[in-house]
SERO-4910 file (N, C-alpha, C, O; in steps of 0.05 Angstrom, whole numbers):
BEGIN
 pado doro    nc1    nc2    nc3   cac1   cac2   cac3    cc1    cc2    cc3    oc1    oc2    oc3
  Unk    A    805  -1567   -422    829  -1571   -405    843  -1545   -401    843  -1529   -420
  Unk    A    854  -1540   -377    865  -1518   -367    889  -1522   -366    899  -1543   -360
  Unk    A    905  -1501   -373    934  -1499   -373    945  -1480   -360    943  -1459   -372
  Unk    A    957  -1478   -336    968  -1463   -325   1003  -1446   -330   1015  -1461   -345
  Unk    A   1016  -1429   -325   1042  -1427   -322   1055  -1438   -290   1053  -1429   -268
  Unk    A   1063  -1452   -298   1083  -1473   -272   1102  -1443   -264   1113  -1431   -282
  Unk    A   1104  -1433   -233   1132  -1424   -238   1141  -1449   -224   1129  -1469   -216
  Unk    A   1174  -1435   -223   1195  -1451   -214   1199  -1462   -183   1202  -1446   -165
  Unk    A   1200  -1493   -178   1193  -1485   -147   1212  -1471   -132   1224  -1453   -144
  Unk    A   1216  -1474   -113   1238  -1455    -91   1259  -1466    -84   1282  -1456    -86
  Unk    A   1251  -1495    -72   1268  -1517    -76   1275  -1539   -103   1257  -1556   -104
  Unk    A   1283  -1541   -111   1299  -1567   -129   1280  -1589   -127   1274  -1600   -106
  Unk    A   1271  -1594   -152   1250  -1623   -143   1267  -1650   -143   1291  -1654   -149
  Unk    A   1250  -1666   -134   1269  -1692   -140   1274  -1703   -164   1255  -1707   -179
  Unk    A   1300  -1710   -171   1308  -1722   -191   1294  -1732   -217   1294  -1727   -241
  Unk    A   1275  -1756   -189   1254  -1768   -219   1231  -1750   -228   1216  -1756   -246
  Unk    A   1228  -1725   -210   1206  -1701   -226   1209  -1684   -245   1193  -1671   -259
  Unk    A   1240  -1687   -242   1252  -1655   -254   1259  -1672   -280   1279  -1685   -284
  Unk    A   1234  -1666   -300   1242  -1679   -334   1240  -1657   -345   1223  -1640   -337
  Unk    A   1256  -1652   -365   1255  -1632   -384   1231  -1614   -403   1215  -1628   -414
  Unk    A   1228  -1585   -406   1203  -1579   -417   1215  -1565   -436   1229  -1545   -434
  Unk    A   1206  -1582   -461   1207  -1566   -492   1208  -1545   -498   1185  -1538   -491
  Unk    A   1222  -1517   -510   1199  -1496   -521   1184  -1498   -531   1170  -1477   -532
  Unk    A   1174  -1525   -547   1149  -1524   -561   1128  -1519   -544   1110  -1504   -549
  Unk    A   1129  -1533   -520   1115  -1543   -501   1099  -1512   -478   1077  -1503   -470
  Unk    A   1127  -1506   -476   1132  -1475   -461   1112  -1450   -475   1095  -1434   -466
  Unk    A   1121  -1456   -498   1108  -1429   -521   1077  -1440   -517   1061  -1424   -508
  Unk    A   1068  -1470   -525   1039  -1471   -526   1026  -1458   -494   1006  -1445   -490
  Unk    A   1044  -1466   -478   1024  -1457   -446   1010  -1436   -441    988  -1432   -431
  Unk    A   1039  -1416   -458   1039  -1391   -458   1015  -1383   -472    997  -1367   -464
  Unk    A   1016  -1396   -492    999  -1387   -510    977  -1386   -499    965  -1365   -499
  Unk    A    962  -1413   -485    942  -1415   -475    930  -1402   -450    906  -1403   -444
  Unk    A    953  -1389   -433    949  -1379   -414    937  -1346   -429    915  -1338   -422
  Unk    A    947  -1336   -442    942  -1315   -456    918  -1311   -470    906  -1289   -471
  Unk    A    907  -1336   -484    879  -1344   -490    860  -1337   -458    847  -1316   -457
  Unk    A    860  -1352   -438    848  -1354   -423    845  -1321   -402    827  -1319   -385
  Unk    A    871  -1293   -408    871  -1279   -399    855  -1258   -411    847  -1236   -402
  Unk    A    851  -1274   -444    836  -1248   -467    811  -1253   -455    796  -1237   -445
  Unk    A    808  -1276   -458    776  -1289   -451    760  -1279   -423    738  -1269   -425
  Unk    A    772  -1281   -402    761  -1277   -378    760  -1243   -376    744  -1231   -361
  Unk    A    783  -1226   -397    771  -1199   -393    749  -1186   -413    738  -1164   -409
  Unk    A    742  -1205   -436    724  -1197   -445    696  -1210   -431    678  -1195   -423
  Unk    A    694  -1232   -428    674  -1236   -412    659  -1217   -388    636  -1215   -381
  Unk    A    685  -1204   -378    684  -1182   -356    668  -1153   -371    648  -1142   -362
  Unk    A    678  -1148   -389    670  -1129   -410    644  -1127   -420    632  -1106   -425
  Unk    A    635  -1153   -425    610  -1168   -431    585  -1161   -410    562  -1154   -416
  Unk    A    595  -1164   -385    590  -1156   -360    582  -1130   -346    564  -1125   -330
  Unk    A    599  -1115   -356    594  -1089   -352    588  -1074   -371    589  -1050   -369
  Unk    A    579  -1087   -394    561  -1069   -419    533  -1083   -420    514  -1079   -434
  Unk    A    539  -1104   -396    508  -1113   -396    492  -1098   -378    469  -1089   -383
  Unk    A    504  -1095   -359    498  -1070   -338    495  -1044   -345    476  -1029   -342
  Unk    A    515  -1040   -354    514  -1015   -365    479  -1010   -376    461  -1000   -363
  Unk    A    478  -1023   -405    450  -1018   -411    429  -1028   -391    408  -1016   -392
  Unk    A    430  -1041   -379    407  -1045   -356    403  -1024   -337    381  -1019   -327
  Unk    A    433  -1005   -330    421   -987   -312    413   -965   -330    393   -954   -322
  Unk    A    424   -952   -359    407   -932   -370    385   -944   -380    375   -928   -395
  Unk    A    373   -964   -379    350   -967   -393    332   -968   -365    308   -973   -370
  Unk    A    337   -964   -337    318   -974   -313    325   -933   -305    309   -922   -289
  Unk    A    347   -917   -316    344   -892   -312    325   -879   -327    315   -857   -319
  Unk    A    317   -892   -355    304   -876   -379    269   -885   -364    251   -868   -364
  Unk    A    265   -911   -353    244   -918   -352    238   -899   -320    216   -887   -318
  Unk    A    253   -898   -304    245   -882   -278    239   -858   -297    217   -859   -307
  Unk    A    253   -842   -302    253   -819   -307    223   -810   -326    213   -787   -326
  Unk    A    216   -828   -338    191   -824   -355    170   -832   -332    147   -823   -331
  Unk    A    182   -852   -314    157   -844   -291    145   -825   -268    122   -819   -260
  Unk    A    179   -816   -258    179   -792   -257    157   -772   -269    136   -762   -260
  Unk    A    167   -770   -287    149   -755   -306    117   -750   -311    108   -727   -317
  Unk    A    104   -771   -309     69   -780   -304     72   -780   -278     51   -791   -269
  Unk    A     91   -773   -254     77   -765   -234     84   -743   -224     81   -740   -199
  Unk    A     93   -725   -239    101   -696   -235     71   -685   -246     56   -675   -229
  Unk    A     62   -688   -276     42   -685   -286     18   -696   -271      0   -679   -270
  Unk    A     12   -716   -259     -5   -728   -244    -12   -712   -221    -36   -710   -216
  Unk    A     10   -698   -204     18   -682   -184      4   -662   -191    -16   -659   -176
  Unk    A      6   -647   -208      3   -617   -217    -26   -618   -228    -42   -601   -220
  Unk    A    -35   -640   -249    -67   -641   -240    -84   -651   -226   -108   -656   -232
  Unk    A    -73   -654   -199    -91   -661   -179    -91   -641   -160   -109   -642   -144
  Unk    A    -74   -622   -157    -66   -599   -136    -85   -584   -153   -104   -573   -142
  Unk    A    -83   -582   -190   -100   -567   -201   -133   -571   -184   -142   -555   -168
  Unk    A   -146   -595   -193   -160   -605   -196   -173   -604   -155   -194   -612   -147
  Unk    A   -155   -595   -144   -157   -601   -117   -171   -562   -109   -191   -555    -96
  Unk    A   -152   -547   -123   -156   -515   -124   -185   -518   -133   -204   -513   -119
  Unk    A   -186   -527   -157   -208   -517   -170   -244   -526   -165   -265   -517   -172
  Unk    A   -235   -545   -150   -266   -558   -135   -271   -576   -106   -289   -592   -100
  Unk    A   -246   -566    -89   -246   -571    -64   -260   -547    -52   -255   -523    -55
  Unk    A   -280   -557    -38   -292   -542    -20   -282   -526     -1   -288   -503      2
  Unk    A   -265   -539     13   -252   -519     36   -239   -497     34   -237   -481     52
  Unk    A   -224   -493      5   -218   -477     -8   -230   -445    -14   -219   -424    -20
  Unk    A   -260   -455    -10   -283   -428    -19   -285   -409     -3   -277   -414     20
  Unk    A   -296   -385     -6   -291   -367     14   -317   -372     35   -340   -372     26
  Unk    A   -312   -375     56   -322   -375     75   -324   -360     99   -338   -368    117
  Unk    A   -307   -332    100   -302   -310    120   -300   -288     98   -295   -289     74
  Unk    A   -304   -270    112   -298   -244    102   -289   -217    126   -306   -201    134
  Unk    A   -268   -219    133   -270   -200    155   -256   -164    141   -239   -161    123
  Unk    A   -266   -150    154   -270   -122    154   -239   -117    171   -243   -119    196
  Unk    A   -212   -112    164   -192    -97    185   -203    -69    193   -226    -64    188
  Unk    A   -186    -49    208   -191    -27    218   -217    -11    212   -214     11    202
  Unk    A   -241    -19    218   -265     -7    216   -273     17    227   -277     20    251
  Unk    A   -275     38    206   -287     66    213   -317     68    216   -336     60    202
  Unk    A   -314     84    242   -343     87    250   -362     93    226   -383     80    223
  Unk    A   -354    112    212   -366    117    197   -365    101    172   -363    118    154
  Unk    A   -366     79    160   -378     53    139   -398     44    153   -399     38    177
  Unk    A   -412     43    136   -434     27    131   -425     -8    128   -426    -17    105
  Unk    A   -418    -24    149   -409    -51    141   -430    -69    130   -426    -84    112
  Unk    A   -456    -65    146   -476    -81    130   -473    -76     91   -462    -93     77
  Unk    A   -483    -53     83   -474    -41     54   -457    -57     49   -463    -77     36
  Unk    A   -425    -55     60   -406    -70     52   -411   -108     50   -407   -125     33
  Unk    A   -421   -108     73   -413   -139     57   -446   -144     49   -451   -168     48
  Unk    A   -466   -127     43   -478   -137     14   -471   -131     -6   -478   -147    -24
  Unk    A   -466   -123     -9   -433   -124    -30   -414   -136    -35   -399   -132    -54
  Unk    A   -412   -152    -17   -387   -167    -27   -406   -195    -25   -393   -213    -35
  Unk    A   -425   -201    -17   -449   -222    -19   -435   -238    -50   -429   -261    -45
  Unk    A   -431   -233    -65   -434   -259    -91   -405   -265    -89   -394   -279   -106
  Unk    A   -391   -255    -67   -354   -274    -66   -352   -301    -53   -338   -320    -58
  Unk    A   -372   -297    -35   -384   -318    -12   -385   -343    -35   -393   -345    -58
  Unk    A   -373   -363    -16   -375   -390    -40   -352   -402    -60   -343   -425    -64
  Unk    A   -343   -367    -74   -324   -379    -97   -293   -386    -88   -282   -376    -68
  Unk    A   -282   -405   -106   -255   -398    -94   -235   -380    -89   -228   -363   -105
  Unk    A   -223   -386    -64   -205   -364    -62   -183   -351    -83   -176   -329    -88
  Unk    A   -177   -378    -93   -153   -370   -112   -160   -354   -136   -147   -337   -148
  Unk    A   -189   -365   -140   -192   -344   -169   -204   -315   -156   -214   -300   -173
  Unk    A   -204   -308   -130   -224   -289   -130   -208   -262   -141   -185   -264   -133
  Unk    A   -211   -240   -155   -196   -220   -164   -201   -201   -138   -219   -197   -121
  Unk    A   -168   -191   -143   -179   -160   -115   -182   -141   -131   -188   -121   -118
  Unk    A   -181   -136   -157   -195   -118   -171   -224   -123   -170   -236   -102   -176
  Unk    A   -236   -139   -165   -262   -143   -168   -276   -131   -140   -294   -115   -135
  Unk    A   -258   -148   -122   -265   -128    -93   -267   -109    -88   -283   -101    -72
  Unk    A   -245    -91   -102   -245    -61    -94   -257    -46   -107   -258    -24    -96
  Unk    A   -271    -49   -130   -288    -45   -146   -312    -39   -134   -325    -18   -134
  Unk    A   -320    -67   -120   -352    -73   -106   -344    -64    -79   -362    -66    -62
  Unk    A   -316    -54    -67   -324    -37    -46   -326     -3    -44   -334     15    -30
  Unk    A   -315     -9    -67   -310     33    -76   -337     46    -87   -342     70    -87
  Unk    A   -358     16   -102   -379     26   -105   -402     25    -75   -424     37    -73
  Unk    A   -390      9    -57   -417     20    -31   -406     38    -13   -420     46      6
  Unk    A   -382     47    -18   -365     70     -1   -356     82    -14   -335     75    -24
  Unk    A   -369    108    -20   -352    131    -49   -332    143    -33   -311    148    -46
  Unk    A   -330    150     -2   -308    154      4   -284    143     12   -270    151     30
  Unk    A   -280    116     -7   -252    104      9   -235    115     -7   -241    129    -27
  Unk    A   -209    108      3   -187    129    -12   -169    105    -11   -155    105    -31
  Unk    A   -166     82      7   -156     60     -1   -168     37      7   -186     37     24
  Unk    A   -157     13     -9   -170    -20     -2   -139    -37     -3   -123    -37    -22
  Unk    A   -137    -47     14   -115    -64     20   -133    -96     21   -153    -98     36
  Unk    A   -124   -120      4   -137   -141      8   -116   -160     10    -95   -157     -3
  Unk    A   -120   -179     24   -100   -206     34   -114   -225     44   -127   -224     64
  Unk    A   -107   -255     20   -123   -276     22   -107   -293     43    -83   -297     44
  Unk    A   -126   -302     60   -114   -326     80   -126   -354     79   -149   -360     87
  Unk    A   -108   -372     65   -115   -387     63   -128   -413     80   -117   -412    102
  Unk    A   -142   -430     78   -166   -429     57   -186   -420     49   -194   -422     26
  Unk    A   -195   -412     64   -226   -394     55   -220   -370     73   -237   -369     91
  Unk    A   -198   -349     76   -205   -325     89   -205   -302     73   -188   -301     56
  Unk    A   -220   -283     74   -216   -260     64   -216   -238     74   -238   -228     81
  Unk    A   -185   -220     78   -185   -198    104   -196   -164     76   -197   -160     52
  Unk    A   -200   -151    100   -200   -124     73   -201   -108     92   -219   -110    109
  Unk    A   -182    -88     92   -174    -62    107   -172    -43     81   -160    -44     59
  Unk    A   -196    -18    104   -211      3     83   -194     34    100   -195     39    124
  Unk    A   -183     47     81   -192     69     88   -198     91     79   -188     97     57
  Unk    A   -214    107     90   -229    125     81   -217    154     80   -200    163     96
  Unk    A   -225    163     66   -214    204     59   -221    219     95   -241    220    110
  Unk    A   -196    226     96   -203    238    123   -231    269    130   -233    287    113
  Unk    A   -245    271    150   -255    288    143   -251    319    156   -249    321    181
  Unk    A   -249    341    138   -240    364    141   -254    387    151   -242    404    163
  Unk    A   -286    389    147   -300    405    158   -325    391    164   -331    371    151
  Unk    A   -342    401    183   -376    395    181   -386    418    174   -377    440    179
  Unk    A   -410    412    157   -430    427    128   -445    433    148   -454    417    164
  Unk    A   -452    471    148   -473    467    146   -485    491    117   -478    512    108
  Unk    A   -510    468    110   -511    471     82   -543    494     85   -561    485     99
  Unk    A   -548    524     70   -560    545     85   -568    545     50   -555    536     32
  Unk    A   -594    560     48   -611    569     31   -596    591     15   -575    598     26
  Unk    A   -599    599      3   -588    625    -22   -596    649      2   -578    663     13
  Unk    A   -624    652      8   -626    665     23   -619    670     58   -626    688     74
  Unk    A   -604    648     58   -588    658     88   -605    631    110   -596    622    131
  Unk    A   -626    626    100   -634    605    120   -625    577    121   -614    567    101
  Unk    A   -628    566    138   -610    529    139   -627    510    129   -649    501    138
  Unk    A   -610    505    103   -625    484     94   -630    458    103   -652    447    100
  Unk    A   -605    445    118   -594    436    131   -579    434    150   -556    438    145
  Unk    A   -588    427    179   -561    411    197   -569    402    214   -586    409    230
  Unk    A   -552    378    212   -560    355    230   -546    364    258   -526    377    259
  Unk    A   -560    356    278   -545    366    306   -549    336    326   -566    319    323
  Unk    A   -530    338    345   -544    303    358   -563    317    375   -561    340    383
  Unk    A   -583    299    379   -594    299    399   -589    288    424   -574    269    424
  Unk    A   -600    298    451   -597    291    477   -624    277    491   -647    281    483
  Unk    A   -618    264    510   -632    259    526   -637    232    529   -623    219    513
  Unk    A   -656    214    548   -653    187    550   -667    172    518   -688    183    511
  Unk    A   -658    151    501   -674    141    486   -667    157    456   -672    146    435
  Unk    A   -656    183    456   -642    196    436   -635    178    416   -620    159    423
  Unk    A   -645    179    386   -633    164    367   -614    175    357   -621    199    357
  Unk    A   -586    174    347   -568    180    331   -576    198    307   -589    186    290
  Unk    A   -570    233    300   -579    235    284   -551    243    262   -530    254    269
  Unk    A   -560    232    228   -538    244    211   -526    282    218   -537    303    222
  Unk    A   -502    275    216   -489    307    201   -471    310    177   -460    290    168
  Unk    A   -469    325    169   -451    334    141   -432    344    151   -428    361    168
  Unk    A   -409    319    124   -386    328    133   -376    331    103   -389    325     83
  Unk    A   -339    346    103   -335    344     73   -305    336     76   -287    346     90
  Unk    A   -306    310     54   -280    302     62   -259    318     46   -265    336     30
  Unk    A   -227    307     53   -201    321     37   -211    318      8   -206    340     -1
  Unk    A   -218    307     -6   -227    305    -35   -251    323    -41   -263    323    -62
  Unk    A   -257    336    -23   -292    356    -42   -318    336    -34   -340    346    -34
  Unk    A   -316    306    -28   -338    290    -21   -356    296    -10   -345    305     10
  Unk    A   -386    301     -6   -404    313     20   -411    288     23   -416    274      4
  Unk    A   -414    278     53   -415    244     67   -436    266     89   -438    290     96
  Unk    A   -450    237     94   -475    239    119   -466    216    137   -470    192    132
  Unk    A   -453    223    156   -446    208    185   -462    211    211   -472    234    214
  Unk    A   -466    197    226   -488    192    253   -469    210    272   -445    207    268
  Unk    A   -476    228    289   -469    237    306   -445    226    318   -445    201    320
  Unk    A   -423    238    326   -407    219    355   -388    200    325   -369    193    339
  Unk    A   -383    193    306   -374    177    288   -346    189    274   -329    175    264
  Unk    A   -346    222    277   -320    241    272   -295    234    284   -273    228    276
  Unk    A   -308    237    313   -280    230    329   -268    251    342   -258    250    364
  Unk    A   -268    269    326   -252    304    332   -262    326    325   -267    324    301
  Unk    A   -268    344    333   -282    366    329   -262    380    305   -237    382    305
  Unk    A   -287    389    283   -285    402    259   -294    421    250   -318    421    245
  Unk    A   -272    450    243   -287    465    236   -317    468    220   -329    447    212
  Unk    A   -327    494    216   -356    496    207   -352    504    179   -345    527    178
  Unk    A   -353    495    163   -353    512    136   -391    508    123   -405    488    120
  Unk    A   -396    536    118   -419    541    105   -419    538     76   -400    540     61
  Unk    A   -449    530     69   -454    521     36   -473    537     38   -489    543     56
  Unk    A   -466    548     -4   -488    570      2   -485    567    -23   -465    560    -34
  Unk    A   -513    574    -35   -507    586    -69   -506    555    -88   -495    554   -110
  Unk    A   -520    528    -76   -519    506    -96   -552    502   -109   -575    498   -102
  Unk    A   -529    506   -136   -558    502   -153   -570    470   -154   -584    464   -173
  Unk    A   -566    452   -138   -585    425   -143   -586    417   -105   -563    420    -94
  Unk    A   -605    411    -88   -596    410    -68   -570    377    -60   -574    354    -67
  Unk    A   -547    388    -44   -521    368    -50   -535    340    -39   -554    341    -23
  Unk    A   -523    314    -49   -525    295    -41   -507    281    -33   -484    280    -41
  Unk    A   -518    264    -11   -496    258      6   -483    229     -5   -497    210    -12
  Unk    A   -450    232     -5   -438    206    -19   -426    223    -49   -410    211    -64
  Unk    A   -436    247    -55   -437    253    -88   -408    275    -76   -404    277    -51
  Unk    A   -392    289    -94   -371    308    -96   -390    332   -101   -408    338   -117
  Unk    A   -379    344    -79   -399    378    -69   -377    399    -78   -389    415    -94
  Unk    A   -351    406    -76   -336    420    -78   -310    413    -98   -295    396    -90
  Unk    A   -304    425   -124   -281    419   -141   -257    413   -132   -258    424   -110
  Unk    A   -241    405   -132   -208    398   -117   -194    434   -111   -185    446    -92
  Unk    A   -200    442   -141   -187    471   -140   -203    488   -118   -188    496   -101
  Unk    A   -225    495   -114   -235    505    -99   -232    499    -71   -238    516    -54
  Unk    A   -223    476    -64   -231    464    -38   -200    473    -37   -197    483    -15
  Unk    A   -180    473    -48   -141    473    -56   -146    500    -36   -141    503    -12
  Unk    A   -158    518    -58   -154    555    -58   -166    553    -28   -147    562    -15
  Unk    A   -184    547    -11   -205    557     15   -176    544     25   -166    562     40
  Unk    A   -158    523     23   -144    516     47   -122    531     42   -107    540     60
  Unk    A   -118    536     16    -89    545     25   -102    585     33    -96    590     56
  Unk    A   -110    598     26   -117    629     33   -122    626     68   -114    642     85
  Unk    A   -142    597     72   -137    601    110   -109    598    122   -102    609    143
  Unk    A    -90    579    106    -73    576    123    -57    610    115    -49    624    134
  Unk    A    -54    619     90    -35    642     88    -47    663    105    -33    681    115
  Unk    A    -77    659    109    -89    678    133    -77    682    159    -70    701    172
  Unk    A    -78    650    165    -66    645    199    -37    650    200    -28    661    220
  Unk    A    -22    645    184     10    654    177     17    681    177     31    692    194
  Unk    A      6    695    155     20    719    144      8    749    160     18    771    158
  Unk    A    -16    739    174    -37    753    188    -49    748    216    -69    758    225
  Unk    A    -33    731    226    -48    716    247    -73    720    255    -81    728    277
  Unk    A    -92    713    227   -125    719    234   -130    702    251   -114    685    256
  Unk    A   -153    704    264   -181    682    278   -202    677    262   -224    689    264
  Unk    A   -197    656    243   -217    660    228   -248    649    248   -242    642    271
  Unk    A   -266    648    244   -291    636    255   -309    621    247   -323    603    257
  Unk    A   -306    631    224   -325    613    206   -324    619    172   -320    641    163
  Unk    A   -327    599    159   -316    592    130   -355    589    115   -374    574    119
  Unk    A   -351    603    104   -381    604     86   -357    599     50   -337    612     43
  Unk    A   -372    576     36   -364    576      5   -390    574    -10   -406    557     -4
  Unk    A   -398    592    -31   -414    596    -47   -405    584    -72   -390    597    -87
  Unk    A   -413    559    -78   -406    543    -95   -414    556   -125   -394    565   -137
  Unk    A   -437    559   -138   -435    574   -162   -421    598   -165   -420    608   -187
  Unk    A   -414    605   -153   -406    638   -156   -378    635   -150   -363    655   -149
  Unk    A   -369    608   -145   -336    605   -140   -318    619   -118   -293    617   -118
  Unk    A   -342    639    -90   -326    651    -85   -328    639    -53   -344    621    -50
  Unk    A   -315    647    -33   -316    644     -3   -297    661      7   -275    668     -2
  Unk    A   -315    668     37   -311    682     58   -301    671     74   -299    647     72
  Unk    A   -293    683     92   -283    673    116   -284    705    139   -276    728    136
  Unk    A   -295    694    156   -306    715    174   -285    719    202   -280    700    217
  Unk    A   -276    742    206   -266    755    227   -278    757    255   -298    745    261
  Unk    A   -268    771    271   -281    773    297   -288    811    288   -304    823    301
  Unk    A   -276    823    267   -284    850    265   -302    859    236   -316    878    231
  Unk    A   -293    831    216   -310    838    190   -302    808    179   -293    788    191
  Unk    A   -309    811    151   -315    781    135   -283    782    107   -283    804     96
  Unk    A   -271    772    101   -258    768     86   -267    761     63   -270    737     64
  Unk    A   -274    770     38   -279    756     12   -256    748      0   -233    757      4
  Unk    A   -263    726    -21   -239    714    -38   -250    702    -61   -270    689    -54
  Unk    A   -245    700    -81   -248    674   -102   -228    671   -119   -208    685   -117
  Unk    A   -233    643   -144   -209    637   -150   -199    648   -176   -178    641   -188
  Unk    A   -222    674   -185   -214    681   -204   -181    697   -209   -165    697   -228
  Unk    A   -181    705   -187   -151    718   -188   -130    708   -173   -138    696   -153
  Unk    A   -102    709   -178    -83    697   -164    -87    705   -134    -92    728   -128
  Unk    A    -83    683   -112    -82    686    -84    -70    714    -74    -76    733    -59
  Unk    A    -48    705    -92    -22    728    -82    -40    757    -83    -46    771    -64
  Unk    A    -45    759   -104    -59    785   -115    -76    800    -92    -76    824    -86
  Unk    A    -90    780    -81   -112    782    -61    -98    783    -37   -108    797    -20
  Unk    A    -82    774    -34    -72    780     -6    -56    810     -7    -57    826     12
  Unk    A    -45    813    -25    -33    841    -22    -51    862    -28    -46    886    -26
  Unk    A    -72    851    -35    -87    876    -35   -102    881     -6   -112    903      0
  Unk    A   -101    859      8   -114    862     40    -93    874     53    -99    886     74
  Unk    A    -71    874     47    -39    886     59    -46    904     52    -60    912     71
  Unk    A    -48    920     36    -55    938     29    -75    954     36    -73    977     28
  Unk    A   -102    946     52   -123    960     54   -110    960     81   -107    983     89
  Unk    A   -100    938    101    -96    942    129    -71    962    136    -66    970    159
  Unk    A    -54    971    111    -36    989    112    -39   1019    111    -26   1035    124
  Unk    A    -60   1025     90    -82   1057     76    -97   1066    101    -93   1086    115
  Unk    A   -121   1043    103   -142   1044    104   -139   1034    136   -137   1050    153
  Unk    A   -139   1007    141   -139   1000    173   -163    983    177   -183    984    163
  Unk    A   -158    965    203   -177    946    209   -201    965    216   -221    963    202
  Unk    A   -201    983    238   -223    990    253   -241   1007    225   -261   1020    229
  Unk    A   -228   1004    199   -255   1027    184   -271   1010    180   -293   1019    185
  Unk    A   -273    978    171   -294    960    165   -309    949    182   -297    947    204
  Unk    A   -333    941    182   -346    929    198   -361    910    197   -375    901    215
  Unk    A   -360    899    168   -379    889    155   -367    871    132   -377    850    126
  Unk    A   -353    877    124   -332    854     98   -316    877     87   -321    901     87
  Unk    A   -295    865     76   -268    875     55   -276    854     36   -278    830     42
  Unk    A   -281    863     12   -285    848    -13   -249    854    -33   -241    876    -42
  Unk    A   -237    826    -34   -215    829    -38   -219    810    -68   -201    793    -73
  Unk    A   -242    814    -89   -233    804   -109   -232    816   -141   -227    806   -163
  Unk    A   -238    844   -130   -237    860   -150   -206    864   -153   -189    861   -136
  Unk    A   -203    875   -194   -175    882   -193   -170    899   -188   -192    909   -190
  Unk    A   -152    923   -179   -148    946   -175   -164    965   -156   -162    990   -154
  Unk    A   -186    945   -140   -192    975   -119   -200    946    -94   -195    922    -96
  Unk    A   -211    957    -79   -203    943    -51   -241    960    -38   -241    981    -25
  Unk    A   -260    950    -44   -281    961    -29   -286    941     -2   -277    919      2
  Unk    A   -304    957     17   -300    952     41   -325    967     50   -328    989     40
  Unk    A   -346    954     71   -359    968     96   -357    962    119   -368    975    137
***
């Protein structure tokens, strides 16, 4: 049974309604109304701690499922890398190609990448197996395109002179020249790159005409692809031509280096310049200041040998 609090009506009831209410009567209502206000807010309470755990226990259970499909995720993308086909390399293209590579060489060489996946393929591995079929590259730029592409832009040591490479005794051991005429095959020439490299290139593959520097004086005959000239040596021939063309405005004509003997010429339109690297540049140049100051161009006719210390011979 329910017990309410009566209020008072607004109007005056009628006579025979309006009977008297006890405090005994008053206090119990109260009482019970107060029962019925504890009750319905704990019930409420009841309510929302029932919820309560239902929604952290439906957050704990998402979240652990979450979980096996984050992991699930990650080994199937694994699992997708590691033996999906489309993935494998399937191209190999060559960027900015110099006439002078050998591309066939190159991609038998790169022949055992064909197949694997891209993701594991190393570009240390690549540049490795391209530096060994091209001794002259000087760089390898590699960039994977996914899914199976593989770009590789090479480039190579620029080249500084064409060889020609001549006997101890003055005859040509070598030189390649092109040939003319209808049906003409392409023939190799020697060149030497900025690094000392001696390379064998097909005619027409330079691009720009390059001075002549002569080889003379090698004790094994040079091979092409192998390092012909030391860094220092090849350093000393460029920098004495350029302090030539500067400090002297020579013409030089032609560059002969006698590799055992460390020394090279460089020839005039009136005599031959000697040089080597045993003595400081400087040294050598003031001592040609010196002979063209004493002595004078028109006495030689034949070479100024500028590598002795202290005297300056000349015919």
């Amino acid at each position: 049974m329910m017990f309410k609090m009566l209020r008072p009506p607004s109007r005056p009831l009628p006579k025979k309604f309006n009977r008297h209410v006890s405090g005994s009567t008053r206090s119990f209502v109260e009482r019970r109304h107060k029962r019925h206000q504890q009750y319905a807010r704990e019930r409420w309470n009841r309510v929302v701690r029932r919820s309560r755990h239902l929604f952290v226990s439906g957050v704990g259970s998402l979240r652990q499922w979450l979980w096996v499909i984050i992991v699930g995720g990650i080994i199937a993308i694994i699992a997708f890398f590691l033996f999906s086909p489309s993935l494998r390399v399937h191209e190999i293209r060559l960027v900015n190609r110099d006439p002078r590579m050998n591309t066939e060489l190159i991609m038998k060489s790169l022949a055992p990448i064909f197949g694997r996946q891209l993701l594991f393929v190393s570009t240390r591995e690549v540049q490795i197996r391209v530096r060994d079929s091209v001794p002259d590259v000087k760089d390898v730029t590699i960039s994977k395109g996914y899914p199976s592409k593989l770009s590789i832009s090479i480039t190579l040591h620029p080249l500084i002179a064409r060889l020609v490479i001549e006997n101890p005794d003055g005859s040509i051991a070598h030189e390649a020249a092109p040939t003319t005429g209808t049906g003409a095959q392409p023939v190799d020439q020697d060149f030497l790159t900025d690094n000392g490299l001696y390379v064998s290139v097909p005619s027409g593959a330079s691009g720009t005409l390059l001075p002549v520097m002569n080889i003379v004086d090698w004790a094994v005959r040079p091979v092409p692809s192998t390092p012909l000239l030391s860094l220092d040596l090849l350093q000393r021939v460029s920098q004495t031509e350029q302090a030539l063309r500067e400090q002297f405005a020579a013409k030089i004509s032609s560059r002969t280096v006698y590799i055992r003997a460390r020394e090279f010429h460089f020839a005039l339109p009136q005599y031959a310049l000697w040089f080597d690297v045993s003595s400081p540049l400087s040294d050598q140049l003031e001592r040609y200041r010196t002979f063209l100051k004493n002595v004078g161009p028109s006495q030689a006719h034949h070479y100024v040998d500028l590598r002795l210390t202290g005297r300056i011979v000349y015919r």
